[in-house]
N, C-alpha and C positions, 0 to 999 in steps of 0.2 A: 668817742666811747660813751659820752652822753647820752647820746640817741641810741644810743644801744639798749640803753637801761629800762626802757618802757616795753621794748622789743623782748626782753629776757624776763620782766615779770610774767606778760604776757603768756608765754610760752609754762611760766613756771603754775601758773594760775590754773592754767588748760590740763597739764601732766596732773595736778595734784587733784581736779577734779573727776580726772579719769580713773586714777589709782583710786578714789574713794567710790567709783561707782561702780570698780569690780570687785573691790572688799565686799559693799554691800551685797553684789549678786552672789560671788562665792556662796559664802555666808546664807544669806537664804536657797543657794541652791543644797548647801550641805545640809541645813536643817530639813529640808520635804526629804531628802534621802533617808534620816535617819530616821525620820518620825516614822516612818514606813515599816513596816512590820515584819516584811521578809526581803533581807538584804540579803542579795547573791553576789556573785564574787565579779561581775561587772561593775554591780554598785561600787564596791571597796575600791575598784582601779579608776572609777571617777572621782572618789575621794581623793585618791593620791595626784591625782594629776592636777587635783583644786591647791592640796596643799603645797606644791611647786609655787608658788605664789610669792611666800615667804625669800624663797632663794630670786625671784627676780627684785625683791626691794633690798637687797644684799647688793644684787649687779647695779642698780641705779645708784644706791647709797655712795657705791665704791667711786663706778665715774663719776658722780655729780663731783664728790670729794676730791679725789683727786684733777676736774675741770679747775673746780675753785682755786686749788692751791697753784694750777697753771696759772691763772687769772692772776694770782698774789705775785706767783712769779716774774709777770710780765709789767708787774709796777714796778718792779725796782729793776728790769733792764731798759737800758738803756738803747731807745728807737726813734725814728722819726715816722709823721702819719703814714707814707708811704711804704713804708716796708713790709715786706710779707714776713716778716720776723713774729710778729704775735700770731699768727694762723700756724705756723710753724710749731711754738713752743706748748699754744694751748692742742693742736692737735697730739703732740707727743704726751701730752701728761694723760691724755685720756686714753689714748690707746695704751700708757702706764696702767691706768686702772682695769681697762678691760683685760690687760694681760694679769694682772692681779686677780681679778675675780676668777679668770678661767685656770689657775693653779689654784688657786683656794676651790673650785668646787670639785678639779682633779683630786686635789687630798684627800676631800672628804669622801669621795666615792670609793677610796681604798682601804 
């Protein structure tokens, strides 16, 4: 699980560089839209489809959350190196979370 650790910054360094490099395009793609003087009703449905943005740092938020508390989970059961027991337990917590996000964004669309 050691070696795991430089493996999962990795990854986390990579994701958090990504997520900040579509904020900034959003972001400046919304602003040339708006500076623009005559916005038609194309423009408005590339706004909205920028602002869906929001609801995917909701779905990562959720899985990352509930990965971790897989991960916390899997310190205090009881396994040896070989078992597929931990791919097991942390797969279930996340597909907990994705099933979490996709009722929470069911509700909110009613």
């Amino acid at each position: 699980m050691k070696h795991l650790a430089p493996f999962i910054v990795m990854i986390a360094l990579l994701i958090a560089i990504a997520v900040i490099i579509v904020v900034i395009t959003n972001y400046n793609l919304k602003r040339k839209i708006l500076n623009k003087e005559n916005i038609d009703e194309r423009m408005y449905m590339i706004l909205n489809n920028l602002t869906g943005f929001n609801t995917e740092m909701l779905k990562w938020g959720i899985i990352l959350l509930f990965g971790g508390a897989g991960l916390i989970a899997l310190e205090f059961l009881p396994h040896n190196e070989n078992s597929p027991l931990p791919y097991g337990v942390l797969t279930v917590f996340v597909a907990l979370g994705f099933l979490t996000y996709y009722f929470l964004m069911k509700n909110q669309k009613k």
